[in-house]
C-alpha positions as CSV (number, residue, x, y, z in Angstrom):
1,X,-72.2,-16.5,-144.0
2,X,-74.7,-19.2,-145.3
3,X,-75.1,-20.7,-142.0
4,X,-75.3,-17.3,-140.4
5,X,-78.5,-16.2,-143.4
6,X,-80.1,-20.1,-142.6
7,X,-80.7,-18.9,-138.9
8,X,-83.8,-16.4,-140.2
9,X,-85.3,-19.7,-140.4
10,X,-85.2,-20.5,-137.0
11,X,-89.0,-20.3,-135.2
12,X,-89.9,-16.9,-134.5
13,X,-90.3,-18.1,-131.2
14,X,-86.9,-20.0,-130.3
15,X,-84.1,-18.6,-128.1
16,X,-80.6,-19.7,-129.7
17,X,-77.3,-18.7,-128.1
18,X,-73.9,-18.7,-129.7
19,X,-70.3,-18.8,-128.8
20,X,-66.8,-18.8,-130.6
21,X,-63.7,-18.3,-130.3
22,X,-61.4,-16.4,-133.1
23,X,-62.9,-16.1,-136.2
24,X,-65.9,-18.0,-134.7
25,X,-66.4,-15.5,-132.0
26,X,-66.7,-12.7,-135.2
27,X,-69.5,-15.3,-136.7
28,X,-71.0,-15.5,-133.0
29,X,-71.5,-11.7,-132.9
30,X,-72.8,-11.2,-136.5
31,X,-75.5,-14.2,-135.8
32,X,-76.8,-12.0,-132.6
33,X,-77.1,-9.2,-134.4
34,X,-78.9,-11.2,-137.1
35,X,-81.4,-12.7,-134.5
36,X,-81.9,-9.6,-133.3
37,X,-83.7,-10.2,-130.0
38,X,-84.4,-13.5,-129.9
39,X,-80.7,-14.4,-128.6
40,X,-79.7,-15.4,-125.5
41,X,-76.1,-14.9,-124.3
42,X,-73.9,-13.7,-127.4
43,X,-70.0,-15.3,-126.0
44,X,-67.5,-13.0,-128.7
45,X,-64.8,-14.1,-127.8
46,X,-61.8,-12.8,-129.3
47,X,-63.2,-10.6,-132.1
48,X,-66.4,-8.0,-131.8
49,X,-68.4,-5.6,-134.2
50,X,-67.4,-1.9,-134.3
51,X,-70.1,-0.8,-136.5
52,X,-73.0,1.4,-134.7
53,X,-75.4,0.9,-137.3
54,X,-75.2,-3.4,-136.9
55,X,-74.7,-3.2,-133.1
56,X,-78.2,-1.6,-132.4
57,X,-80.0,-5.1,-133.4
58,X,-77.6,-6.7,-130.7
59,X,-80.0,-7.5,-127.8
60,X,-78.3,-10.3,-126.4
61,X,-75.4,-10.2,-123.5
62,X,-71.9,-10.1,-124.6
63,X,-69.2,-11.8,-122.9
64,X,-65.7,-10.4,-124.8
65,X,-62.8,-12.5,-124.1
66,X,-59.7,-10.6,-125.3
67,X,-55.7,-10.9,-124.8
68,X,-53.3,-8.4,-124.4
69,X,-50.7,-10.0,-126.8
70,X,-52.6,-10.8,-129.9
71,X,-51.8,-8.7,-132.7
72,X,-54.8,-8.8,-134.3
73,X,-57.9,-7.9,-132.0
74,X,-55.9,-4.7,-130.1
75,X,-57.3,-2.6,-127.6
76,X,-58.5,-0.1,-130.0
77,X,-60.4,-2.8,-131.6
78,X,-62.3,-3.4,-128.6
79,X,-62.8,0.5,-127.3
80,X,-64.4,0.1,-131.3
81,X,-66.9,-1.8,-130.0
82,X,-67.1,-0.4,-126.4
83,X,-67.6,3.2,-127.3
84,X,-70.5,2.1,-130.2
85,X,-72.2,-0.2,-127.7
86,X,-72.1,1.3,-124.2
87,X,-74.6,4.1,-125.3
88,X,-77.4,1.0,-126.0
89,X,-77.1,0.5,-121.9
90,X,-77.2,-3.0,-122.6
91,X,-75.1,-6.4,-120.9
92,X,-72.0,-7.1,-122.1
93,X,-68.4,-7.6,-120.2
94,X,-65.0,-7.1,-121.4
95,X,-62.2,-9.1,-119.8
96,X,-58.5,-9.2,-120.8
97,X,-56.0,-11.4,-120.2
98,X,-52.2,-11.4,-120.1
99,X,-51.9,-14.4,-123.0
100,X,-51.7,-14.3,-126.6
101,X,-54.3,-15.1,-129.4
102,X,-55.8,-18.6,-129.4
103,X,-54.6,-19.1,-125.5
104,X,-57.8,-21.2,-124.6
105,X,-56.5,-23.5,-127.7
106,X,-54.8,-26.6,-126.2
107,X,-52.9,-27.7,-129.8
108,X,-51.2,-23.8,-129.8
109,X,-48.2,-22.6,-129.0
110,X,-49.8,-19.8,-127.7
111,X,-52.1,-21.9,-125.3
112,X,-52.2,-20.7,-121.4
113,X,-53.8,-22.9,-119.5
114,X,-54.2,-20.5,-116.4
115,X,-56.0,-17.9,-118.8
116,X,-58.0,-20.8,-120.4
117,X,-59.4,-22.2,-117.3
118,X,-60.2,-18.7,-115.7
119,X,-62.1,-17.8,-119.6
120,X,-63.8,-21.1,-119.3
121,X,-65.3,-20.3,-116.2
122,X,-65.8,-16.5,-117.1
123,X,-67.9,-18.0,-119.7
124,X,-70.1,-20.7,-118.0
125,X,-70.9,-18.2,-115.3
126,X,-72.1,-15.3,-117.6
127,X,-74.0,-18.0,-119.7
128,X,-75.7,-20.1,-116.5
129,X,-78.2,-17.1,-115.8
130,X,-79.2,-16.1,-118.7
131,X,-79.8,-19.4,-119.6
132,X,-81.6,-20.5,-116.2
133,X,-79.7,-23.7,-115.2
């Protein structure tokens, strides 16, 4: 959460995006929300914020990367977030995949490399206009 705090010291005027994965997609979210609007693409992927209250200072796009399998970001998880952020009418898409947690990760067991390659691309596509090139 340090990290997370030291970004209120970015300049006022910079434009900062963030992506994880896992645990790093949670810390992705949470630095969005901390930005408030000076963030560009917000990439959660994996985990996401359910409370209302935090969500209404995230201004950037959200790109949510689930899978079916994992045990530990469920669908009601994500309809968390869905049902507390759809009413700010603001970007984000939610895309599942048949796969099992850390499937983008080449070292696990879980790793799908059909899933992987189609997030990767998912992600570079949702990231490219936003971020103009």
């Amino acid at each position: 959460m340090k990290i997370i705090e030291g970004t209120k010291n970015i300049s006022a005027n910079a434009q900062v995006g963030t992506l994880g994965w896992c645990f790093g997609g949670g810390l992705s979210m949470q630095a969005a929300i901390i930005l408030v609007n000076r963030q560009k693409p917000a990439c959660s992927i994996m985990e996401c914020e359910t409370d209302a209250k935090k969500l209404k200072n995230l201004y950037a796009p959200v790109l949510g990367i689930f899978a079916e399998k994992d045990a530990w970001i469920t669908r009601d998880v994500v309809n968390g977030f869905d049902k507390s952020f759809r009413p700010l009418k603001r970007k984000y898409e939610l895309k599942w995949f048949d796969a099992d947690h850390a499937f983008a990760n080449p070292s696990s067991p879980n790793h799908n490399n059909a899933a992987a390659l189609e997030a990767e691309d998912m992600t570079k596509k949702f990231v490219k206009p936003v971020n103009g090139n």
